[in-house]
Every structure is written in structure tokens, then in C-alpha cells.
PDB file of the backbone (N, CA, C, O) and the ligand in Angstrom, with CONECT records:
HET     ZN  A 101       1
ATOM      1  N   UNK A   1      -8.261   4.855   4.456  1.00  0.00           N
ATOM      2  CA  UNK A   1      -7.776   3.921   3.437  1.00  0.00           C
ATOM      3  C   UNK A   1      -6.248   3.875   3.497  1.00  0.00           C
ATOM      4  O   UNK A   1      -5.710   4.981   3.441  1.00  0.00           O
ATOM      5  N   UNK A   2      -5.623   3.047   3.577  1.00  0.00           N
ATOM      6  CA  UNK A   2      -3.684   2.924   3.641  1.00  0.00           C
ATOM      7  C   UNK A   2      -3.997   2.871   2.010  1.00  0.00           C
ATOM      8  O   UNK A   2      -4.877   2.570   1.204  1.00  0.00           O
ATOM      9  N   UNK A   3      -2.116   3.580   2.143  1.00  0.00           N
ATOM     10  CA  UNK A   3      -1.783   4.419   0.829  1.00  0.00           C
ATOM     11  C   UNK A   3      -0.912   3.470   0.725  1.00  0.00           C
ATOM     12  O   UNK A   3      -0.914   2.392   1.319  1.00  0.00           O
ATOM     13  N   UNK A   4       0.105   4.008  -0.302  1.00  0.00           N
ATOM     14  CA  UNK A   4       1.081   3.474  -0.798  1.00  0.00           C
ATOM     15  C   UNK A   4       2.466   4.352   0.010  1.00  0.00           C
ATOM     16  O   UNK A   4       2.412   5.480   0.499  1.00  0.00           O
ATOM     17  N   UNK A   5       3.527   3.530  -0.038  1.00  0.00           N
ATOM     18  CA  UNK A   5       4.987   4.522   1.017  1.00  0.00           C
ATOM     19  C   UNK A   5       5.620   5.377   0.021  1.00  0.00           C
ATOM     20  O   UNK A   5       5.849   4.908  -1.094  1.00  0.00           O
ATOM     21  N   UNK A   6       5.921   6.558   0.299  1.00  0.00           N
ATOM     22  CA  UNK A   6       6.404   7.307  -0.328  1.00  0.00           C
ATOM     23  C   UNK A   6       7.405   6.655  -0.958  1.00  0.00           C
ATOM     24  O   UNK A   6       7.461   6.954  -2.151  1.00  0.00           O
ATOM     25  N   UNK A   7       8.541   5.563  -0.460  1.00  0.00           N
ATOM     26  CA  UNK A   7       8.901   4.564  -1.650  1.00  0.00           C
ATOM     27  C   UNK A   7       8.655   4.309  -2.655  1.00  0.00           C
ATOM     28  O   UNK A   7       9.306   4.457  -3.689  1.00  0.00           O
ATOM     29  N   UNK A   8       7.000   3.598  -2.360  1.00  0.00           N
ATOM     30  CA  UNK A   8       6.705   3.051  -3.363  1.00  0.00           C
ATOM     31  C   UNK A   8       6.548   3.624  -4.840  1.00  0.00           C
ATOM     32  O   UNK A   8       6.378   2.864  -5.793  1.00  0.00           O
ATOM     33  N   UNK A   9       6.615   5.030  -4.981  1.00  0.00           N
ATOM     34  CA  UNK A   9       5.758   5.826  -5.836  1.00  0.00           C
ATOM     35  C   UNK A   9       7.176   6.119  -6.462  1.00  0.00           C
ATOM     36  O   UNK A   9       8.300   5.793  -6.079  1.00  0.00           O
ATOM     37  N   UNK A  10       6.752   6.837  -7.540  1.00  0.00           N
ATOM     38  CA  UNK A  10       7.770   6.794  -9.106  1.00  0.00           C
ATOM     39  C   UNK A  10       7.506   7.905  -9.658  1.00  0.00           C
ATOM     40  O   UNK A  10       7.158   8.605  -8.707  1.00  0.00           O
ATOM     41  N   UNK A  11       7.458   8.396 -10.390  1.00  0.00           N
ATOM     42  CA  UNK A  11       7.353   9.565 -11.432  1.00  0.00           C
ATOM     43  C   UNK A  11       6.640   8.401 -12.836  1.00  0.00           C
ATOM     44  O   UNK A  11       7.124   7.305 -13.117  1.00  0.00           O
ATOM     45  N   UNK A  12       5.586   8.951 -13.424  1.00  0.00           N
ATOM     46  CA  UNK A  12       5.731   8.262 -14.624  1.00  0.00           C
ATOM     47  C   UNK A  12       6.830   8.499 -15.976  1.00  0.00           C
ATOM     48  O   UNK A  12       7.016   9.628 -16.430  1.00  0.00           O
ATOM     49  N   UNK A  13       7.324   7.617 -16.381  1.00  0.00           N
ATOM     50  CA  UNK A  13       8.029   7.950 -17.426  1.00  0.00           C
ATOM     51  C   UNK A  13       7.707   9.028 -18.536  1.00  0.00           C
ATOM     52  O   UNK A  13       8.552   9.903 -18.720  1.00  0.00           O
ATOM     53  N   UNK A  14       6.333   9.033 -19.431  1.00  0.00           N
ATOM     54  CA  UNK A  14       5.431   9.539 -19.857  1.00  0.00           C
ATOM     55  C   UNK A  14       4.965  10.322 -19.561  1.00  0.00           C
ATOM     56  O   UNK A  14       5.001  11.266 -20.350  1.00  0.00           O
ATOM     57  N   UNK A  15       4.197  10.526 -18.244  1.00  0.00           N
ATOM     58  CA  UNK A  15       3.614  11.960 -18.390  1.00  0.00           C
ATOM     59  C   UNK A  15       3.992  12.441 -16.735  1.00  0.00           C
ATOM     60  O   UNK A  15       3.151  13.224 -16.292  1.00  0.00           O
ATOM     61  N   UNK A  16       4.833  12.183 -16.011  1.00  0.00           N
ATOM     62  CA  UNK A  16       5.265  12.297 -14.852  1.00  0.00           C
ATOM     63  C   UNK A  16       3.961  12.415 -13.804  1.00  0.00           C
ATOM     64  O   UNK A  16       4.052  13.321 -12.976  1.00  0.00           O
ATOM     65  N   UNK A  17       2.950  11.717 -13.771  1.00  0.00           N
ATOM     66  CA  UNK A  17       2.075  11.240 -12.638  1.00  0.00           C
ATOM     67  C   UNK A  17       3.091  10.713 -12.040  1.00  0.00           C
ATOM     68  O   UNK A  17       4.095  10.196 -12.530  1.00  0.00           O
ATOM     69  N   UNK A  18       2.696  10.914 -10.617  1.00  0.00           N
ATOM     70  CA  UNK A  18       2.752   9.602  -9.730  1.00  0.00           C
ATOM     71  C   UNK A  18       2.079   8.269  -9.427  1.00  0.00           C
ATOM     72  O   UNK A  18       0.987   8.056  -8.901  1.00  0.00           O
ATOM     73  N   UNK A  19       3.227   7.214 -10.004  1.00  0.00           N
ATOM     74  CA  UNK A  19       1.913   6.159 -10.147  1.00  0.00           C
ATOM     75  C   UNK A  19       3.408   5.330  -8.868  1.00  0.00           C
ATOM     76  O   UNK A  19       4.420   5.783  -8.334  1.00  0.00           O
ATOM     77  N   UNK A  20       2.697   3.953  -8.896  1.00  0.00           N
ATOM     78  CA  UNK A  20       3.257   3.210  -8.370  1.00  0.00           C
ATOM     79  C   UNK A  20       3.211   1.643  -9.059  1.00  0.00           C
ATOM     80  O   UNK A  20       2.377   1.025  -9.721  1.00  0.00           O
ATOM     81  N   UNK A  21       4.342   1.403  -8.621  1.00  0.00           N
ATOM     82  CA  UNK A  21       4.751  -0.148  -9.669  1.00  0.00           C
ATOM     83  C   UNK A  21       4.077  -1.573  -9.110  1.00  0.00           C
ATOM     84  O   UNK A  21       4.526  -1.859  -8.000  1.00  0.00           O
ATOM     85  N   UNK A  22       3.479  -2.162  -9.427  1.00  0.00           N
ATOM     86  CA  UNK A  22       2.709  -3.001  -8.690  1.00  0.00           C
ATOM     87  C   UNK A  22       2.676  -4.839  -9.839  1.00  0.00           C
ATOM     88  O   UNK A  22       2.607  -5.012 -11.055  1.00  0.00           O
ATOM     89  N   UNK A  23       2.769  -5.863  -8.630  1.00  0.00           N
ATOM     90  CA  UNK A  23       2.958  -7.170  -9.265  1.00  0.00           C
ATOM     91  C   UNK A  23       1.409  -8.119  -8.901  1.00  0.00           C
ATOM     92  O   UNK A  23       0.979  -8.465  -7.800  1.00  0.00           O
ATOM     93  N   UNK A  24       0.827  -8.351 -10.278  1.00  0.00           N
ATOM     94  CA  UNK A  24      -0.239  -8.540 -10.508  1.00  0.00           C
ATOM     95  C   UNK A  24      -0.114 -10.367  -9.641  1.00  0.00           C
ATOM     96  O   UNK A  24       0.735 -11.258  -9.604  1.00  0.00           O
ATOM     97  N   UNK A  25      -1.455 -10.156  -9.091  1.00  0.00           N
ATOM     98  CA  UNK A  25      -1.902 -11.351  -8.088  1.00  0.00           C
ATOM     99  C   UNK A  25      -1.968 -12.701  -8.887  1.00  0.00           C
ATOM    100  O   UNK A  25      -1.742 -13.872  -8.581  1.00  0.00           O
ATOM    101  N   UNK A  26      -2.545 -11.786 -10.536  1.00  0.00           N
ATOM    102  CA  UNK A  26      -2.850 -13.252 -10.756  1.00  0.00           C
ATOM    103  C   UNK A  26      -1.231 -13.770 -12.022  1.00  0.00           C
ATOM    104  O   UNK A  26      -1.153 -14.912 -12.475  1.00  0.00           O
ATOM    105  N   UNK A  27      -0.413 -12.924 -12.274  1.00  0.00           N
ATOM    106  CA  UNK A  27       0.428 -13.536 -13.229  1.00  0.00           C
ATOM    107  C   UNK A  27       1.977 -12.708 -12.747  1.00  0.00           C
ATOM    108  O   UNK A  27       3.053 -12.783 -13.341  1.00  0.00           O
ATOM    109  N   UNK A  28       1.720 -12.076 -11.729  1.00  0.00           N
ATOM    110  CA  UNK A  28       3.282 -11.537 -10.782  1.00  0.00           C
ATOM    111  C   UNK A  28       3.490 -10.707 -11.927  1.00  0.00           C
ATOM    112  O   UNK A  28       4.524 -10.086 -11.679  1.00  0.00           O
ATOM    113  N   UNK A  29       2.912 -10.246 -13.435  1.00  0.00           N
ATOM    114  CA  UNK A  29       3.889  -9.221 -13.901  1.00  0.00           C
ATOM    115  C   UNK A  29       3.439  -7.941 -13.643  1.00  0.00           C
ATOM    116  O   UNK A  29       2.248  -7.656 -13.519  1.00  0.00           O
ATOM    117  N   UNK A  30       4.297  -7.211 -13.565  1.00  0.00           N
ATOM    118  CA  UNK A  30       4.535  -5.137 -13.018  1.00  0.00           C
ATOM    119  C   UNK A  30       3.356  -4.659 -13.842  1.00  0.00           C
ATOM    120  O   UNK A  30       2.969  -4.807 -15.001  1.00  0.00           O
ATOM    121  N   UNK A  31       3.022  -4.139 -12.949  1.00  0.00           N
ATOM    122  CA  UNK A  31       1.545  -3.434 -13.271  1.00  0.00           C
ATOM    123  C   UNK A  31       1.624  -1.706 -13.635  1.00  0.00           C
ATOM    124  O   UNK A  31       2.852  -1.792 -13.640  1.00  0.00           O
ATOM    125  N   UNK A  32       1.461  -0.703 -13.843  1.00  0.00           N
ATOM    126  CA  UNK A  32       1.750   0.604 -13.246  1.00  0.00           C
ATOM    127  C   UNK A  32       0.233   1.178 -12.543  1.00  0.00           C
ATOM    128  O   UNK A  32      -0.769   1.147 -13.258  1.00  0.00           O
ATOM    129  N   UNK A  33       0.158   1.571 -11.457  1.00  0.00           N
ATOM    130  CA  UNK A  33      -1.406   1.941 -10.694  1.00  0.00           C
ATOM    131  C   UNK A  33      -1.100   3.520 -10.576  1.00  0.00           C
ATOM    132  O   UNK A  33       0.073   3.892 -10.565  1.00  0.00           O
ATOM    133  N   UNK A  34      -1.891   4.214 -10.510  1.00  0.00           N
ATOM    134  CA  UNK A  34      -2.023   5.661 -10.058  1.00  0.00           C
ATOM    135  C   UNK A  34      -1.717   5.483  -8.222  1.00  0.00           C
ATOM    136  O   UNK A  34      -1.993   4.596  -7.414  1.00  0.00           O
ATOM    137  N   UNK A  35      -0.944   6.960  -8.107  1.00  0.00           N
ATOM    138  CA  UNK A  35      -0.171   6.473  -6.646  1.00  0.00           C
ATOM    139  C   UNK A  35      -1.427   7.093  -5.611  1.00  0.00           C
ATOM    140  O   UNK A  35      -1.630   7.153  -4.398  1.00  0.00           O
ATOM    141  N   UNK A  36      -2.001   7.433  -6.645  1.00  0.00           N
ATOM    142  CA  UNK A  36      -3.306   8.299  -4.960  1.00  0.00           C
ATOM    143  C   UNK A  36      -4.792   7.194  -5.207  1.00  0.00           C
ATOM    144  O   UNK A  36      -5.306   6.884  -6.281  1.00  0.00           O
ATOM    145  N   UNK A  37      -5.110   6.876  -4.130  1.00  0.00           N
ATOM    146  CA  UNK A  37      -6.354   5.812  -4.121  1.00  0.00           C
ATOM    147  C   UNK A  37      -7.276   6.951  -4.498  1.00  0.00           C
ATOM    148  O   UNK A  37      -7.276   8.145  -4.200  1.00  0.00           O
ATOM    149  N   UNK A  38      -8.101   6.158  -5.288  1.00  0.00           N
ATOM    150  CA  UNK A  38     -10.034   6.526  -5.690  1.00  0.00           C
ATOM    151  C   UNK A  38     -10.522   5.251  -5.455  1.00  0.00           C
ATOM    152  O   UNK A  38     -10.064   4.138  -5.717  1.00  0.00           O
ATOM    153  N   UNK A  39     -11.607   5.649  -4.873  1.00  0.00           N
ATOM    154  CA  UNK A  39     -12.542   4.538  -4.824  1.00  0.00           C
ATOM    155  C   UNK A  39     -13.463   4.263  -6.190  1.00  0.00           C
ATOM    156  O   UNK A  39     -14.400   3.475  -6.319  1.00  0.00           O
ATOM    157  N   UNK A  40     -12.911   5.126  -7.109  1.00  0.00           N
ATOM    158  CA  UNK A  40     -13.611   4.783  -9.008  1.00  0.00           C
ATOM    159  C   UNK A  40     -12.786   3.930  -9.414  1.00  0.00           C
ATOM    160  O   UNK A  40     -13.099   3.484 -10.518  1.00  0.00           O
ATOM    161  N   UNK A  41     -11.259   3.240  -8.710  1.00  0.00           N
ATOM    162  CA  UNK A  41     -10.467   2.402  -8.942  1.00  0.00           C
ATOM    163  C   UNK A  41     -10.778   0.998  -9.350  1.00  0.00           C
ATOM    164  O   UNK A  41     -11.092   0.397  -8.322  1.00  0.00           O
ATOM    165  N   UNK A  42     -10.826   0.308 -10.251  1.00  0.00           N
ATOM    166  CA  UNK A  42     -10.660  -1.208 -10.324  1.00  0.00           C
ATOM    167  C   UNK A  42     -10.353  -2.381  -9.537  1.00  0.00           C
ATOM    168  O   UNK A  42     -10.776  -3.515  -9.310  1.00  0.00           O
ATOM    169  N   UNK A  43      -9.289  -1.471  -9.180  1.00  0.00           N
ATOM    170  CA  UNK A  43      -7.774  -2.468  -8.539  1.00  0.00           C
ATOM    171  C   UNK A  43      -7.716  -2.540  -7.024  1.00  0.00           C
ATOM    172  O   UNK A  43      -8.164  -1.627  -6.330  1.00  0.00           O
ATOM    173  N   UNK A  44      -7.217  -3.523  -6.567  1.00  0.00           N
ATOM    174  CA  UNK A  44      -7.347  -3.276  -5.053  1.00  0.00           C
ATOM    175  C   UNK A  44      -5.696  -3.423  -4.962  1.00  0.00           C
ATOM    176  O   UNK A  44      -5.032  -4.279  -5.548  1.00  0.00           O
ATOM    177  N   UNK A  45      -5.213  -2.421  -4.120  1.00  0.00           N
ATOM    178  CA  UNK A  45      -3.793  -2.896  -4.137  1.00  0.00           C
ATOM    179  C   UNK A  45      -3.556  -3.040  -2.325  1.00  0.00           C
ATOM    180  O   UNK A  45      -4.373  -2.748  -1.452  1.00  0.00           O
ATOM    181  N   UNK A  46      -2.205  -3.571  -2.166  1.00  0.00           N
ATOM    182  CA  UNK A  46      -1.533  -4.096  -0.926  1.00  0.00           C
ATOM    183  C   UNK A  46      -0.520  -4.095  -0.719  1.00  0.00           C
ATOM    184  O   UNK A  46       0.106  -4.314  -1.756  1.00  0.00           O
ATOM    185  N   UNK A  47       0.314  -3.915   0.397  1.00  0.00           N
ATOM    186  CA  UNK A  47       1.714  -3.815   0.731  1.00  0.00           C
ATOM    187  C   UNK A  47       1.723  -5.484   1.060  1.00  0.00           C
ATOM    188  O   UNK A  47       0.793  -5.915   1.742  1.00  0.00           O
ATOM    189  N   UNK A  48       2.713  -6.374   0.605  1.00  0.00           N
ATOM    190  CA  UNK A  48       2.907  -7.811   1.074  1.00  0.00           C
ATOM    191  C   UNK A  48       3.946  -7.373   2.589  1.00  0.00           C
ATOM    192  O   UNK A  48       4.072  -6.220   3.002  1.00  0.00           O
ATOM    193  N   UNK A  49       4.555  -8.531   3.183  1.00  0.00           N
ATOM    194  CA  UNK A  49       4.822  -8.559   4.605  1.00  0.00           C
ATOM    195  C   UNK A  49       6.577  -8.462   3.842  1.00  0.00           C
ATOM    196  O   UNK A  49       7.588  -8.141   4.466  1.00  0.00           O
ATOM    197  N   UNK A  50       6.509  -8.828   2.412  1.00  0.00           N
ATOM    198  CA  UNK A  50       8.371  -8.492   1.869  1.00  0.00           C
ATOM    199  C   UNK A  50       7.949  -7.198   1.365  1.00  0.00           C
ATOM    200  O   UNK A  50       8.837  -6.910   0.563  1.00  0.00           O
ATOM    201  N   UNK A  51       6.805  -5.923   1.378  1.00  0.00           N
ATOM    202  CA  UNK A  51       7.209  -4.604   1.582  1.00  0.00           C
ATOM    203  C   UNK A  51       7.229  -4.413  -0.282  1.00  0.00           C
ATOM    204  O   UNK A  51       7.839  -3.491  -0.823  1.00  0.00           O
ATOM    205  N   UNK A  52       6.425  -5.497  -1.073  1.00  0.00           N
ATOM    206  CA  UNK A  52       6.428  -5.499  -2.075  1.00  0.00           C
ATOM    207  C   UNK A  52       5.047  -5.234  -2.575  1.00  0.00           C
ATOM    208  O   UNK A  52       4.206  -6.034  -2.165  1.00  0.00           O
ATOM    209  N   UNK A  53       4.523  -4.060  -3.564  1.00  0.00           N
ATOM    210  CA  UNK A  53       3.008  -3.808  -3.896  1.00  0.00           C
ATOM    211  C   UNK A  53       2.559  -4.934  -4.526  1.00  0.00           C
ATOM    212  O   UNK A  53       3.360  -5.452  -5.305  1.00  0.00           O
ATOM    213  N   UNK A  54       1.337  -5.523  -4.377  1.00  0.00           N
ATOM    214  CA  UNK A  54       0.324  -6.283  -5.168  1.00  0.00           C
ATOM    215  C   UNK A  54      -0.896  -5.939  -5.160  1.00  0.00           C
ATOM    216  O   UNK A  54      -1.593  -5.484  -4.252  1.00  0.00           O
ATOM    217  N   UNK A  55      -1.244  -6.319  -6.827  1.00  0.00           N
ATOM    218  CA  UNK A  55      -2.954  -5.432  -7.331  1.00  0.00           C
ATOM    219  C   UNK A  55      -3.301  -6.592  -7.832  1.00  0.00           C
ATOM    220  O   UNK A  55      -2.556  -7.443  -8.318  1.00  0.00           O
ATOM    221  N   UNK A  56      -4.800  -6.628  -7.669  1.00  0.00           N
ATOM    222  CA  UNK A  56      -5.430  -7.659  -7.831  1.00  0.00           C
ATOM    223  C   UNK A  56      -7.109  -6.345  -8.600  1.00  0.00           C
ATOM    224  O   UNK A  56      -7.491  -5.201  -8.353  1.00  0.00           O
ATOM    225  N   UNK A  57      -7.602  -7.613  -9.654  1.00  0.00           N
ATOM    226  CA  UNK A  57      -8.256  -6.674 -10.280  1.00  0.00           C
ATOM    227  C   UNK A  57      -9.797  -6.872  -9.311  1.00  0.00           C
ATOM    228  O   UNK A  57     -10.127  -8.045  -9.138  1.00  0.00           O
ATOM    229  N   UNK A  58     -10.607  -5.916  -8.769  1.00  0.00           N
ATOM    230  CA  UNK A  58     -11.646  -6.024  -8.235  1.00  0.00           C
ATOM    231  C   UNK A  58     -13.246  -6.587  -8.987  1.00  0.00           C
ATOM    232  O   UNK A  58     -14.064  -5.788  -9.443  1.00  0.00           O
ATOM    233  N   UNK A  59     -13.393  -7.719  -8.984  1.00  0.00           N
ATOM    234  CA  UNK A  59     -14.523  -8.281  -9.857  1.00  0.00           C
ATOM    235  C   UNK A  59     -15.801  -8.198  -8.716  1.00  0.00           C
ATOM    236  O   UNK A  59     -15.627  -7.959  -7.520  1.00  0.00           O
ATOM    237  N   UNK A  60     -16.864  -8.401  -9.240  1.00  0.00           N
ATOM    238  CA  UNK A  60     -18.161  -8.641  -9.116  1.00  0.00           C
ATOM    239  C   UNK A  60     -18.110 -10.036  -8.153  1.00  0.00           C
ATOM    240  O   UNK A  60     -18.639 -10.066  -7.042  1.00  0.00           O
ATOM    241  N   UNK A  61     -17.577 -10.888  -8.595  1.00  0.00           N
ATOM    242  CA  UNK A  61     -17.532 -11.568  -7.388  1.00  0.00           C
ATOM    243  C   UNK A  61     -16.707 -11.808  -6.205  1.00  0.00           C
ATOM    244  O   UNK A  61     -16.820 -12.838  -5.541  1.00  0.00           O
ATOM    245  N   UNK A  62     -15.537 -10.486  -5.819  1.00  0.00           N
ATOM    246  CA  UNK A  62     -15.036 -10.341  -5.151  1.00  0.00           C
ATOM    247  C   UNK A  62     -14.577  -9.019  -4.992  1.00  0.00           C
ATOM    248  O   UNK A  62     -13.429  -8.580  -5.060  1.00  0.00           O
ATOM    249  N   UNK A  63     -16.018  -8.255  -4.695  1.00  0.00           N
ATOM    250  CA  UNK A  63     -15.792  -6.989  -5.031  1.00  0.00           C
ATOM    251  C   UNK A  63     -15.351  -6.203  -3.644  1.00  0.00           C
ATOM    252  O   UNK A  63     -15.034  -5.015  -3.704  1.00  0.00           O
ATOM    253  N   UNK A  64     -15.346  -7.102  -2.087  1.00  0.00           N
ATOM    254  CA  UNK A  64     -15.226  -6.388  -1.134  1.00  0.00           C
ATOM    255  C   UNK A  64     -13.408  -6.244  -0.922  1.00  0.00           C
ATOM    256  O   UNK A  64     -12.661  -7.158  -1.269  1.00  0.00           O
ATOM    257  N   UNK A  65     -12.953  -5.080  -0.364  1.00  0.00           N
ATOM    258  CA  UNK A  65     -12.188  -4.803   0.165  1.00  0.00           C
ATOM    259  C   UNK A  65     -11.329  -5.621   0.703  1.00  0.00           C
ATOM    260  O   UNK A  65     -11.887  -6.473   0.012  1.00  0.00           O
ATOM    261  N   UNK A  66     -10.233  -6.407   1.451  1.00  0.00           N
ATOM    262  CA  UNK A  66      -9.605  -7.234   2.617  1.00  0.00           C
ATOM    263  C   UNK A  66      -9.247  -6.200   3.687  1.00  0.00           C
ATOM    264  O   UNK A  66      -9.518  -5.014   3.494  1.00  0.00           O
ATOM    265  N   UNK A  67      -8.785  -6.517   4.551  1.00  0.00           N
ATOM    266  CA  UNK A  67      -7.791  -5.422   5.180  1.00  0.00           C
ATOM    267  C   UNK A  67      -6.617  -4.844   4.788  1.00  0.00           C
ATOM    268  O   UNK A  67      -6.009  -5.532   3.969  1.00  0.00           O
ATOM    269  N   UNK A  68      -6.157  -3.947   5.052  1.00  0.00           N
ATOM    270  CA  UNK A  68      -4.739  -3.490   4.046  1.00  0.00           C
ATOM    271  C   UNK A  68      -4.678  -3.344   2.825  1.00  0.00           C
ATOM    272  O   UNK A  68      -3.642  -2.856   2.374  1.00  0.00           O
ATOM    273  N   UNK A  69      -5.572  -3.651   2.070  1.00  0.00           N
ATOM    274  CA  UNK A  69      -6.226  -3.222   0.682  1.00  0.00           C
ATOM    275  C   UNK A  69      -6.067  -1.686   0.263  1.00  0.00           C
ATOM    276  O   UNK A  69      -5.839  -1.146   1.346  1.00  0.00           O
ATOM    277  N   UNK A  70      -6.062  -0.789  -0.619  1.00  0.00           N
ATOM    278  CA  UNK A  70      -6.753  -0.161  -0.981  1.00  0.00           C
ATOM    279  C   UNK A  70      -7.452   0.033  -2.322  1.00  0.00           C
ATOM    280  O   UNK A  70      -7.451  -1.063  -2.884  1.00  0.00           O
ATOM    281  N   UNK A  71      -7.962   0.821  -2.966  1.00  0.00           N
ATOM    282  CA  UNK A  71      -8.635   0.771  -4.708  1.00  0.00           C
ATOM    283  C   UNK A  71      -8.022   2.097  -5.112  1.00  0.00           C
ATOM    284  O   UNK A  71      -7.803   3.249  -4.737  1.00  0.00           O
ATOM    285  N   UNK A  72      -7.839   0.991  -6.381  1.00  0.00           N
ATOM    286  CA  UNK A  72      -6.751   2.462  -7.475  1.00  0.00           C
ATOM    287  C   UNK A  72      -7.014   2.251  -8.735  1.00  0.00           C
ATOM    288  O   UNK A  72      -7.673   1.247  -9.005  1.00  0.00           O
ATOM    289  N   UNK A  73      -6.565   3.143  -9.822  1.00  0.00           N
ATOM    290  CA  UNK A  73      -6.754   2.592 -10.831  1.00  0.00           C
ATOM    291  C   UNK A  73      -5.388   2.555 -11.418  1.00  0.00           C
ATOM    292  O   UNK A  73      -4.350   3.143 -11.113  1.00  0.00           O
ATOM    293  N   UNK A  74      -5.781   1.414 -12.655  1.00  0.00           N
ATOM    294  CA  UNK A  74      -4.386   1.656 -13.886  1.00  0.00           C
ATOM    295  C   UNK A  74      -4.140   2.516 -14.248  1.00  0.00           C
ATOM    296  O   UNK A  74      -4.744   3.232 -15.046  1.00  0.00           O
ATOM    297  N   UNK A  75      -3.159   2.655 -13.729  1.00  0.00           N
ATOM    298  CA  UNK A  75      -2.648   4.258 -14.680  1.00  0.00           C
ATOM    299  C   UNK A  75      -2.659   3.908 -16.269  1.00  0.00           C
ATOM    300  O   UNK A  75      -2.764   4.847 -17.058  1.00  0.00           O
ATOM    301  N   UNK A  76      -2.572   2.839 -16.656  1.00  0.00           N
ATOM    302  CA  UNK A  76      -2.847   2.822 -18.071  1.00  0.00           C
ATOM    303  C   UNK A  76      -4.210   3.329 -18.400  1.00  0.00           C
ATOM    304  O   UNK A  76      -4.242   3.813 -19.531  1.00  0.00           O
ATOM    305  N   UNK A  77      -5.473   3.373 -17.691  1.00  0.00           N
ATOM    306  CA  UNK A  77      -6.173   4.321 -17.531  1.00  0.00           C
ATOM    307  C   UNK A  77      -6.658   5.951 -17.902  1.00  0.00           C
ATOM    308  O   UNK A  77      -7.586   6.477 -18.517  1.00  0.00           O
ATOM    309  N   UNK A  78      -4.967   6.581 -16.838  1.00  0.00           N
ATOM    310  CA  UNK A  78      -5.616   7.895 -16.566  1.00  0.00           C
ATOM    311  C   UNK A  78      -4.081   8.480 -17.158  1.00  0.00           C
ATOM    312  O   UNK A  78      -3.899   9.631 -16.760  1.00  0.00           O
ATOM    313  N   UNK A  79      -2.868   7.921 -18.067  1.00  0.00           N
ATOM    314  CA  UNK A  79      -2.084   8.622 -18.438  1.00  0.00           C
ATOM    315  C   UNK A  79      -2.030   8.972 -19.287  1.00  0.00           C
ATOM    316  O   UNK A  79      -2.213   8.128 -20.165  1.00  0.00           O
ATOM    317  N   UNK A  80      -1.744  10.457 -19.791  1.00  0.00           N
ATOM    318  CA  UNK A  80      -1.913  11.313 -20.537  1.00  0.00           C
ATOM    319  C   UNK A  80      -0.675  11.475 -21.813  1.00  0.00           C
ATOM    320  O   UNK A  80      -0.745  12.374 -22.651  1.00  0.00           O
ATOM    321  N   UNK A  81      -0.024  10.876 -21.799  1.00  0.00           N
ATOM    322  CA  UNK A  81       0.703  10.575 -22.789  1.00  0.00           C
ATOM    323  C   UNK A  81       0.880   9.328 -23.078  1.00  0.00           C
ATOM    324  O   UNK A  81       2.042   8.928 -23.152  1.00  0.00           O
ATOM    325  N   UNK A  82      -0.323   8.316 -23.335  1.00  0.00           N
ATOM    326  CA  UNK A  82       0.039   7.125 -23.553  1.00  0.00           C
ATOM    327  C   UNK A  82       0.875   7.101 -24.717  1.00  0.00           C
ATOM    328  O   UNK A  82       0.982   8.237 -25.179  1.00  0.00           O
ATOM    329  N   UNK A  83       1.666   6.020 -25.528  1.00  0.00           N
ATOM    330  CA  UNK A  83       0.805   4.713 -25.774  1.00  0.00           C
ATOM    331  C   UNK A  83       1.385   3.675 -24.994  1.00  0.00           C
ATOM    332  O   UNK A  83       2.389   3.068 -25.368  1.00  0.00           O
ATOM    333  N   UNK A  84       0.659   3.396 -23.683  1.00  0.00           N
ATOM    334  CA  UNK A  84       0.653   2.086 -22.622  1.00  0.00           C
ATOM    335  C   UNK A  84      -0.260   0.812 -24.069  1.00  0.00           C
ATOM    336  O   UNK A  84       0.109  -0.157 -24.733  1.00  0.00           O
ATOM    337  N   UNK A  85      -1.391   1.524 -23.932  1.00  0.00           N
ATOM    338  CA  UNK A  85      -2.362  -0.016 -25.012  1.00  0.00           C
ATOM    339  C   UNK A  85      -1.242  -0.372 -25.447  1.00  0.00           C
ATOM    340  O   UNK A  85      -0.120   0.120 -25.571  1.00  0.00           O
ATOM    341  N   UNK A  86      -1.942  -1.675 -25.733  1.00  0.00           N
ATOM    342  CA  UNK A  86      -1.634  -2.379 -27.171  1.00  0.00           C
ATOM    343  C   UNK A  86      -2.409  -2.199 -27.925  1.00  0.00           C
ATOM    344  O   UNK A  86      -3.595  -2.044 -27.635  1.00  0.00           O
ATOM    345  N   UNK A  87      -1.957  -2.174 -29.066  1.00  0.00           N
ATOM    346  CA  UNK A  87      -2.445  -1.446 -30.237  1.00  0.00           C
ATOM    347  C   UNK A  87      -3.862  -2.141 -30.555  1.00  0.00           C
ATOM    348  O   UNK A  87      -3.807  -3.344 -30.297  1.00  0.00           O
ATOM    349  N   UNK A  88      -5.024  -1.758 -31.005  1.00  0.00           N
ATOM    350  CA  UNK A  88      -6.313  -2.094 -31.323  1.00  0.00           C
ATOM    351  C   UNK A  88      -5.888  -3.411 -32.444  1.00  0.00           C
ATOM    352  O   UNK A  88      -4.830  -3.406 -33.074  1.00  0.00           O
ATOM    353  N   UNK A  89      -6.699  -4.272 -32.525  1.00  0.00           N
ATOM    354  CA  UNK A  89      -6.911  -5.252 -33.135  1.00  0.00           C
ATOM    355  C   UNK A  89      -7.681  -5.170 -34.289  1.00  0.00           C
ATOM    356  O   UNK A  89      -7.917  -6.184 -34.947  1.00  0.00           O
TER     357      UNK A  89
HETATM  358 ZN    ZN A 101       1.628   8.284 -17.371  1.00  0.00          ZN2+
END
């Protein structure tokens, strides 16, 4: 599975995971993803050819892989000092 470049990866602000910063496929805004792939991931992420991450969310009807892909999840997800949510409704 291709990873993410040691570049790419960050410290979280919050709870110092390593996540990585990522610009969503479908609305370009910064995403935060966990920097180590699982395949329990949502997300499929990608290095673009400008060396820039993009995550795209993995649905049911486009649940396969591309090339250069890999699956991660939101670190809004798996961080341990949130508050990432928005607040319950
Ligand atoms: Zn965190």
C-alpha cells in the first residue's frame, strides 16, 4: 500500500498523533487523516502529481481502490483529545 512522505505528516496539535493534512476531493477543504494506512479506513487518500495529499471518502458505490490510493481514517475519528466535532445538534 503507498504511504504518505515523511513530509507529509505533522504532529497533531491535540493529542500529538501523526496524522497528515489532506484536501478533500469533493470541496478542496483540509481534512486531518491518521498518517499510518488501515484498511478499517473510510478514506482513500493520494499524492497529486503537485505533491499535494487528496482524500476522497470511500462509498459503496465506489468502494474499489485506484492506483496510488491508499485507506485511512479521519483522525477526527481516532483523536484522543478531541473536540474536532461539531458540537451535537
Ligand atoms: Zn489528535
Amino acid at each position: 500500500m503507498p504511504q504518505p512522505s515523511s513530509h507529509h505528516i505533522t504532529p497533531c496539535r491535540r493529542c500529538r498523533a501523526s496524522i497528515c493534512w489532506a484536501l478533500t476531493t469533493a470541496n478542496g477543504r483540509r481534512q486531518p487523516v491518521d498518517a499510518a494506512p488501515t484498511a478499517d479506513g473510510n478514506l482513500a487518500v493520494t499524492r497529486g502529481a503537485d505533491d499535494v495529499l487528496y482524500v476522497r471518502v470511500i462509498t459503496q458505490a465506489r468502494p474499489e481502490l485506484r492506483p496510488g490510493e491508499w485507506q485511512a481514517m479521519p483522525h477526527h475519528a481516532t483523536c484522543t483529545n478531541p473536540p474536532w466535532q461539531r458540537r451535537p445538534r
